[in-house]
C-alpha angles and dihedrals in degrees: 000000000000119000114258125258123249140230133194124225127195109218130190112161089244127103083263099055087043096062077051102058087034093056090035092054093042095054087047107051080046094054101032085244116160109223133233112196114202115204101167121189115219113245104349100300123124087194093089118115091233094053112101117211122228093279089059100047094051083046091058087049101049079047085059093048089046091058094047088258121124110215150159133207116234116201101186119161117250103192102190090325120086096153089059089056102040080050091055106042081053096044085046091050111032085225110176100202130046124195134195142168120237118207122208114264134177132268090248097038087056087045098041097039141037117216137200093247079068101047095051089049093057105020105046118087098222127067105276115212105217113196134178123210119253125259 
């Protein structure tokens, strides 16, 4: 039997980070892929409003099961550097599908600043799956 395939899923616990997790697992359970959610702090704090404790990472990870998908959940610091992360945990991984979730921005906001949702989509080397929450 071959080794499954991974993807690699960018979490935050916000709507945006849960269409995420909803269209990586999908995708996952569809394909026997196995999940790596990366839920990665800014500059070595754990005090950041997008950082899950231990409970919710195991949470994320019973979802997963739930859903047929074998997963863990990756914490690496990103500094100021997502994309890097995001480029090693692939690179780590082989994963061949990264998915991320896009939140709304304004016209001026998408003009004025870049954004890491951007950089994933042009610099990483695998398809990237870009989703936006519902309502």
């Amino acid at each position: 039997m071959s080794t499954p395939t991974t993807i690699v899923i960018g979490y935050v616990p916000t709507p945006v980070g849960e269409a995420a997790l909803a269209a990586g697992l999908e995708e996952a359970a569809h394909r026997g892929d196995a999940v790596v959610i990366l839920n990665s702090p800014r500059r070595r704090t754990t005090v950041d409003a997008e950082y899950v404790d231990a409970t919710a990472a195991d949470e994320l990870v019973a979802r997963a099961a739930a859903a047929g998908v074998t997963a863990r959940v990756d914490q690496a610091d990103h500094g100021d550097d997502l994309v890097e992360v995001f480029r090693r945990v692939v690179a780590e991984t082989s994963a061949r599908l990264v998915v991320i979730g896009l939140r709304r921005r304004s016209p001026v906001g998408k003009l004025v600043t870049g954004s890491d949702a951007q950089r994933l989509l042009l610099d990483l080397e695998v398809p990237v799956l870009a989703v936006k929450p519902t309502a």
